[in-house]
Biotite code that builds the C-alpha atoms (Angstrom):
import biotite.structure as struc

atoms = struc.array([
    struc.Atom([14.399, 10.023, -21.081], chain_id="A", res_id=1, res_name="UNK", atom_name="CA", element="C"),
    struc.Atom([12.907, 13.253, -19.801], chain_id="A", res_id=2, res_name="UNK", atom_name="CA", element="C"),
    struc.Atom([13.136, 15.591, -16.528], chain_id="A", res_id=3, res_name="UNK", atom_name="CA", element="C"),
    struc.Atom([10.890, 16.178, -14.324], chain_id="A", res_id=4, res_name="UNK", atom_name="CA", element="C"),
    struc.Atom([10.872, 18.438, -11.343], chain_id="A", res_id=5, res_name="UNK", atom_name="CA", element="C"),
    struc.Atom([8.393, 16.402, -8.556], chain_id="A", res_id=6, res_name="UNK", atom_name="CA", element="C"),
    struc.Atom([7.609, 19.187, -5.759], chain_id="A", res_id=7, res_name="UNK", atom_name="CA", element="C"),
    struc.Atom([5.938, 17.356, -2.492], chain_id="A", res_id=8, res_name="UNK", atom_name="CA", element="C"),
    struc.Atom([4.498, 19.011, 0.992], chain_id="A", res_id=9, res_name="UNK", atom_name="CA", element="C"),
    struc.Atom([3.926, 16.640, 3.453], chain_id="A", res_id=10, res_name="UNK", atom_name="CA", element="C"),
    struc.Atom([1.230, 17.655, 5.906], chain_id="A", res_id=11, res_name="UNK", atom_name="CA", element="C"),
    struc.Atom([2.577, 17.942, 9.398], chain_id="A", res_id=12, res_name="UNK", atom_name="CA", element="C"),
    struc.Atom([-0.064, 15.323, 10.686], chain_id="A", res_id=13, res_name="UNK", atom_name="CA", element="C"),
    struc.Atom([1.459, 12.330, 8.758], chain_id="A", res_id=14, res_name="UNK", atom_name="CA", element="C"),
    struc.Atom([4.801, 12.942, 10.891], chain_id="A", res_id=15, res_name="UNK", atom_name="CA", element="C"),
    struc.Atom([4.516, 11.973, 14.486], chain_id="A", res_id=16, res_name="UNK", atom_name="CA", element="C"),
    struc.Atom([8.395, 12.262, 14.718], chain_id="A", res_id=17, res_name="UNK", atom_name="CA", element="C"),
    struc.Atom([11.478, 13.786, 13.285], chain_id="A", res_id=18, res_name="UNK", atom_name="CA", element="C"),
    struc.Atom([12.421, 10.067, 12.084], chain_id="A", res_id=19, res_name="UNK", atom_name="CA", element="C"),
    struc.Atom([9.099, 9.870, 10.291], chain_id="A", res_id=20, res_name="UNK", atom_name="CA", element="C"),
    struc.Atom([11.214, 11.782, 7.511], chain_id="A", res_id=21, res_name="UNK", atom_name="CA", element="C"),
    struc.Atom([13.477, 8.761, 7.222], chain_id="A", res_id=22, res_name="UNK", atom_name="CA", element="C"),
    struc.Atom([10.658, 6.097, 7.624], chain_id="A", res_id=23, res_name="UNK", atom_name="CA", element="C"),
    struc.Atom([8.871, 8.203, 4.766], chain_id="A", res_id=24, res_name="UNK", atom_name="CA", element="C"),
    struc.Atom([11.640, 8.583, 2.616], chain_id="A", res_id=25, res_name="UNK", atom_name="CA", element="C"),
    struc.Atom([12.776, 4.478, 3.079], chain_id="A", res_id=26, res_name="UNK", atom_name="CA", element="C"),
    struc.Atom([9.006, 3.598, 1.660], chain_id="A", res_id=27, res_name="UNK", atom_name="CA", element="C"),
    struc.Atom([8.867, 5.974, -1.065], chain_id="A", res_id=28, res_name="UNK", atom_name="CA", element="C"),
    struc.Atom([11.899, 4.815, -2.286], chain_id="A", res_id=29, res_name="UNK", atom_name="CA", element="C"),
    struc.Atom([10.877, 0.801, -2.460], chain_id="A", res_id=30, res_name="UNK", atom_name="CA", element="C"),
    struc.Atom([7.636, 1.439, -4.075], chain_id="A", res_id=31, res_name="UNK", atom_name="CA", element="C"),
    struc.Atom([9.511, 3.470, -6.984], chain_id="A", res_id=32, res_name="UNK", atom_name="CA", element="C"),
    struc.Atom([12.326, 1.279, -6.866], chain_id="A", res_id=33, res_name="UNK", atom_name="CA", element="C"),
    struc.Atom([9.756, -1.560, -7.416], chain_id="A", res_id=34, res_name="UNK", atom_name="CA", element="C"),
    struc.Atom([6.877, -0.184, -9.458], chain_id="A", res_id=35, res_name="UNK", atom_name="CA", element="C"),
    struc.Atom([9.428, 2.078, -11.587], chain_id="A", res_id=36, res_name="UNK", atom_name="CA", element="C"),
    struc.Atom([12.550, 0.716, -12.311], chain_id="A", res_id=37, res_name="UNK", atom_name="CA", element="C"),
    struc.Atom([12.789, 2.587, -15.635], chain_id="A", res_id=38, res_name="UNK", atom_name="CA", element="C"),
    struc.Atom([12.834, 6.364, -13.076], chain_id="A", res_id=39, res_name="UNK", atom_name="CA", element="C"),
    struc.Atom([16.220, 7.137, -11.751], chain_id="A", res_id=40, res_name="UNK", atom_name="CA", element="C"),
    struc.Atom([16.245, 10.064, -9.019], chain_id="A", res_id=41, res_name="UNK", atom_name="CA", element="C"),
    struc.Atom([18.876, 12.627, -10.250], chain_id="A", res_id=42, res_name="UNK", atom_name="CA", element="C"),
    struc.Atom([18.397, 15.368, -7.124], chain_id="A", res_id=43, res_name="UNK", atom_name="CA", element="C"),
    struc.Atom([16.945, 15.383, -3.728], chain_id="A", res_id=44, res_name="UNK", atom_name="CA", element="C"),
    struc.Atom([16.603, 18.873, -1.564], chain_id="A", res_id=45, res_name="UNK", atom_name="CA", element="C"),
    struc.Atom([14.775, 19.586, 1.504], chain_id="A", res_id=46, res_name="UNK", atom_name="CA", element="C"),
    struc.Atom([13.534, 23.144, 1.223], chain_id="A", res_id=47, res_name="UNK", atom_name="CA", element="C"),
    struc.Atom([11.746, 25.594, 3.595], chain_id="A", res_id=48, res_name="UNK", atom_name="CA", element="C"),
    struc.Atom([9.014, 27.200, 1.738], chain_id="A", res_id=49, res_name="UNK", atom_name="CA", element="C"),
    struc.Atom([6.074, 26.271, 0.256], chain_id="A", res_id=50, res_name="UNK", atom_name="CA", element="C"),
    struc.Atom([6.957, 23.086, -0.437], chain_id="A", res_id=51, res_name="UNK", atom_name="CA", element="C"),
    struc.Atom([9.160, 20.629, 1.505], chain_id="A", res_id=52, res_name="UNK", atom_name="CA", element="C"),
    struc.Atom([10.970, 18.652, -0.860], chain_id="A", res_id=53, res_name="UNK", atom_name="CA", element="C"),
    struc.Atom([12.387, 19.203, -4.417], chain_id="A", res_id=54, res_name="UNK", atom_name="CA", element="C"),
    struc.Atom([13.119, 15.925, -6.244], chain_id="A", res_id=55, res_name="UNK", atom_name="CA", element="C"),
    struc.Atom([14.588, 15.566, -9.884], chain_id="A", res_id=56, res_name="UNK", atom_name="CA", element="C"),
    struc.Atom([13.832, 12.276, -11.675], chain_id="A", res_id=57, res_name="UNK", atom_name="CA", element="C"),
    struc.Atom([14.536, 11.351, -15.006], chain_id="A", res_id=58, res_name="UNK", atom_name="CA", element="C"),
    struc.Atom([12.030, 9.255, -16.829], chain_id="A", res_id=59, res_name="UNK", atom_name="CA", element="C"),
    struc.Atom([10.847, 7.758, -19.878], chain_id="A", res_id=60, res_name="UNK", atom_name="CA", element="C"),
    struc.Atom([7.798, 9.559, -20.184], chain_id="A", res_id=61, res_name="UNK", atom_name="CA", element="C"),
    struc.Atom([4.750, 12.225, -18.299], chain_id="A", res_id=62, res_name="UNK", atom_name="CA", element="C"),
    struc.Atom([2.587, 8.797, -17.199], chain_id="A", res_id=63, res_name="UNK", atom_name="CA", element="C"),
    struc.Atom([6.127, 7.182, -15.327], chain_id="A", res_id=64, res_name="UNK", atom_name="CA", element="C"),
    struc.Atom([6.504, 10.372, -13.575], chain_id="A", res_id=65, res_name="UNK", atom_name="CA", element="C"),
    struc.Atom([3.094, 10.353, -12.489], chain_id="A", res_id=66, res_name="UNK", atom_name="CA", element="C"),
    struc.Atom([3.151, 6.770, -11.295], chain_id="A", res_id=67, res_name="UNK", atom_name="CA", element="C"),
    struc.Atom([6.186, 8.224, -9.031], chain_id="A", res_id=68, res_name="UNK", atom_name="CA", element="C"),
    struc.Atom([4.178, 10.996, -8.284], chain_id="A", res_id=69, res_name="UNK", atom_name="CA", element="C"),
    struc.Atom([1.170, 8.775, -7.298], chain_id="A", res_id=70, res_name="UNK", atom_name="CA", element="C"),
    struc.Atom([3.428, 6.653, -5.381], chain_id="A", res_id=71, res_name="UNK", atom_name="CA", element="C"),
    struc.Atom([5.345, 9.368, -3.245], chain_id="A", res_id=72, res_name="UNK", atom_name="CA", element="C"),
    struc.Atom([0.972, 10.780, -2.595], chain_id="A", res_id=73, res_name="UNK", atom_name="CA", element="C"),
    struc.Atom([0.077, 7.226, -1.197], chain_id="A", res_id=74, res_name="UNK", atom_name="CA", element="C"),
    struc.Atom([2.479, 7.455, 1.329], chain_id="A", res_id=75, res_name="UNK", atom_name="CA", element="C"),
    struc.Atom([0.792, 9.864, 4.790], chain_id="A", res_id=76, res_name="UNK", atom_name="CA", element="C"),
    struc.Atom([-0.943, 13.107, 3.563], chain_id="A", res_id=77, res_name="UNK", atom_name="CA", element="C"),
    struc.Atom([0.988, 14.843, 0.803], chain_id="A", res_id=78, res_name="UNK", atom_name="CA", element="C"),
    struc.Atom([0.688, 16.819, -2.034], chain_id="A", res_id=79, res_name="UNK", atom_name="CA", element="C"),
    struc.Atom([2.652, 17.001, -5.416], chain_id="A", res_id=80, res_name="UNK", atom_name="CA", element="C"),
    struc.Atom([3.299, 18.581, -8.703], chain_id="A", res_id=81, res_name="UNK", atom_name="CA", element="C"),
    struc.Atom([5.051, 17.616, -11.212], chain_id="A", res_id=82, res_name="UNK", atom_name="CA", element="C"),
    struc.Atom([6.835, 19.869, -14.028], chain_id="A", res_id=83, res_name="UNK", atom_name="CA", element="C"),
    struc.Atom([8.832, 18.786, -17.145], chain_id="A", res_id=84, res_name="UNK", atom_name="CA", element="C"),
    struc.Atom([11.777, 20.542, -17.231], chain_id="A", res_id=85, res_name="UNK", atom_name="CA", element="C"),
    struc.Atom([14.673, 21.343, -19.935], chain_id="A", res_id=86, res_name="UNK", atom_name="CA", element="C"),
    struc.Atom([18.322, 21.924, -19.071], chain_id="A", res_id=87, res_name="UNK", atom_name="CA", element="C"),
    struc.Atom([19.149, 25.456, -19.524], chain_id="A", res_id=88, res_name="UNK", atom_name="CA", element="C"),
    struc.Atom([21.849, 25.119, -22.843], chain_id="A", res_id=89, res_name="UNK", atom_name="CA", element="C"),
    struc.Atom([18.887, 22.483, -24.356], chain_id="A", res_id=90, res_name="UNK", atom_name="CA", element="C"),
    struc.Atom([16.709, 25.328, -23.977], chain_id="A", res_id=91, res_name="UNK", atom_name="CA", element="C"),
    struc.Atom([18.719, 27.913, -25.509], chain_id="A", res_id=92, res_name="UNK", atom_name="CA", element="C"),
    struc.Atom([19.721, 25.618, -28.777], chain_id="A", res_id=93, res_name="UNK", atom_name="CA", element="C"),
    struc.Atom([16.192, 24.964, -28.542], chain_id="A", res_id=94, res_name="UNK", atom_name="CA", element="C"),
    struc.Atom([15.107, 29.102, -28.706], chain_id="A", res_id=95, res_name="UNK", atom_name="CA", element="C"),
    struc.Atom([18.003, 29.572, -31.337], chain_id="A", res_id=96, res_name="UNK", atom_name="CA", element="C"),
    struc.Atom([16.606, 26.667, -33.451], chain_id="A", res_id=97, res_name="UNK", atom_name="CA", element="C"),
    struc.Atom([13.678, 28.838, -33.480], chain_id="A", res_id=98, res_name="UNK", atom_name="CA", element="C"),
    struc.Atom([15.114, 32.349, -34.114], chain_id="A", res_id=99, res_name="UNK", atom_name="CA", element="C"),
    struc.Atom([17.256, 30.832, -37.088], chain_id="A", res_id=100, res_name="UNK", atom_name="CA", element="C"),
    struc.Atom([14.167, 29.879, -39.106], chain_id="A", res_id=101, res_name="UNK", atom_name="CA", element="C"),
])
């Protein structure tokens, strides 16, 4: 399994309501549930910036994150990115792997 950080704005005209977030959220989370049972959600934040949510999933592969990512776009008018990530000491025995050679 692999990391992936999933970034998503949600344009302000797909929320009539502040328990549109909720509504959202409820959806999202029965279409992965359904169409990617293999994808477990590690982190959830709410952000103010650029974007309005950072998620953290862990799945098998780049094409099951995109099917979340796909999913979560389907869902009002939003936008997403997604970026493999590495935990930080994987990284570094990673980058020492490399200076040891």
């Amino acid at each position: 399994m692999a990391e992936f950080v999933l970034l998503t704005r949600i344009s302000p005209q797909s929320l009539h309501q502040p328990r549109s977030y909720a509504t959202l959220e409820r959806h999202v989370a029965e279409q992965v549930r359904h169409h990617c049972p293999e994808v477990k959600w590690l982190h959830s934040w709410a952000v103010l910036g650029p974007w309005d949510y950072i998620d953290v999933i862990d799945a098998p592969d780049l094409a099951a994150a995109t099917r979340v990512s796909v999913l979560v776009r389907s869902f009002g008018q939003t936008r997403t990115e997604i970026w493999p990530a590495m935990a930080w000491p994987q990284f570094k025995s990673l980058v020492q792997d490399l200076s040891a050679r």
